[in-house]
N, C-alpha and C positions, 0 to 999 in steps of 0.2 A: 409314582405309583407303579405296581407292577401288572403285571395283563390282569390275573385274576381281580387285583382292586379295580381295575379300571372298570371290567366287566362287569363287577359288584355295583359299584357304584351308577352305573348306566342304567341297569335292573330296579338298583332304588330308585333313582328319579323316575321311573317308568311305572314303578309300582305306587311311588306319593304323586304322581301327574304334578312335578315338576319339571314341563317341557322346555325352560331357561338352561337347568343344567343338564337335561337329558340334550339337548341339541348341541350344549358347550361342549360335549366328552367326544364328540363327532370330529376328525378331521374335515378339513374345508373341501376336500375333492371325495371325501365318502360314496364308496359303492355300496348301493342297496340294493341284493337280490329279494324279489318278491317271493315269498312262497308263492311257486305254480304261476309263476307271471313275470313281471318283466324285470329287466336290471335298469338301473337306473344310477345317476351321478350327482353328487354336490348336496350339498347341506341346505342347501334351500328349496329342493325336491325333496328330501326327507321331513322337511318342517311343514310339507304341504300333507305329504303323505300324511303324517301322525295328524294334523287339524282333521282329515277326513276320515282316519279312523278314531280318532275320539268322540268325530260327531254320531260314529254308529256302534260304537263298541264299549262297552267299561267292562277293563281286565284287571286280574291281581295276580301277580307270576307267584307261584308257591314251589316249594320241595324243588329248591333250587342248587345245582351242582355245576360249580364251575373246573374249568381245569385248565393249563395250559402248557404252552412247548416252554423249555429248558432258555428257550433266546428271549423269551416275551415278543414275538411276533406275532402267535396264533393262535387261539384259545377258543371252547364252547364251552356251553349252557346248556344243560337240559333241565325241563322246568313241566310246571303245568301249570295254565290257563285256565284260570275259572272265571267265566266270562257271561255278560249279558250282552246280547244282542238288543241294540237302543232303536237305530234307525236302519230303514231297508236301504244294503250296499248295489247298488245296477249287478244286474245278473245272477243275485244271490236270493233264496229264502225271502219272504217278507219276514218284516222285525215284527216281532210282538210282544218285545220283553224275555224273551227263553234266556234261560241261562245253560250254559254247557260249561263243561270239563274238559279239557284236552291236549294229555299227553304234546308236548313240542320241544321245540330246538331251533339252535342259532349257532352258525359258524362266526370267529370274527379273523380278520387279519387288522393287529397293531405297530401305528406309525409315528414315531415321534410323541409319544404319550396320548393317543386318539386311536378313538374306532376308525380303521380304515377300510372297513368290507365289513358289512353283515349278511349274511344269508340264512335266511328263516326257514323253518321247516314245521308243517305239521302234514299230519290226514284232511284232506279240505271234507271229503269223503263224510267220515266221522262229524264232523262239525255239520256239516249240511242233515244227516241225520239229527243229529241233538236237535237243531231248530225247526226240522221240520217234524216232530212229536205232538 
């Protein structure tokens, strides 16, 4: 597959909450940068991470734009999130169901046909607005 499929296809599993093949497109020593928080390593942090944002979140990535370098090593995404907030995340808004919109992004570095770095981007800012209306 080529960076942009790889990336596509990581997107679809993410958008059918197919977490089997969203975790497979993952290299095994995957770096995750958090939007506005922390880096973190390995595919078995990431499988946690996603179980606790699923348990507070349901997303569907729309108006989606991938792109990449000429090698297939490095590629983004910009997309938008139309999102419900399900359950209250520690330190955030309480949940009451809001639904938000919001503009975002993802850097990736690819290795051996996997995600080898993701770094997520949005406004947390904005999002904190949306749910607190």
């Amino acid at each position: 597959m080529t960076a942009t499929q790889i990336i596509r296809a990581y997107y679809d599993a993410f958008n059918a909450q197919d977490m089997e093949t969203f975790i497979s497109l993952l290299h095994d020593e995957v770096v995750h940068d958090i939007n506005q928080g922390e880096r973190h390593q390995g595919k078995e942090h990431f499988r946690s991470f996603m179980a606790h944002m699923n348990r507070s979140y349901k997303e569907n990535l729309t108006e989606m734009v991938i792109m990449a370098n000429a090698e297939g090593t490095r590629g983004a995404a910009e997309f938008i999130v139309n999102g419900e907030y399900l359950a209250t995340d520690e330190g955030l808004p309480e949940a009451k169901g809001q639904k938000y919109v919001l503009p975002a992004g993802a850097f990736f570095e690819l290795r051996d046909g996997k995600v080898a770095r993701i770094s997520n981007y949005y406004n947390l800012n904005d999002w904190i607005a949306q749910v607190n209306k």
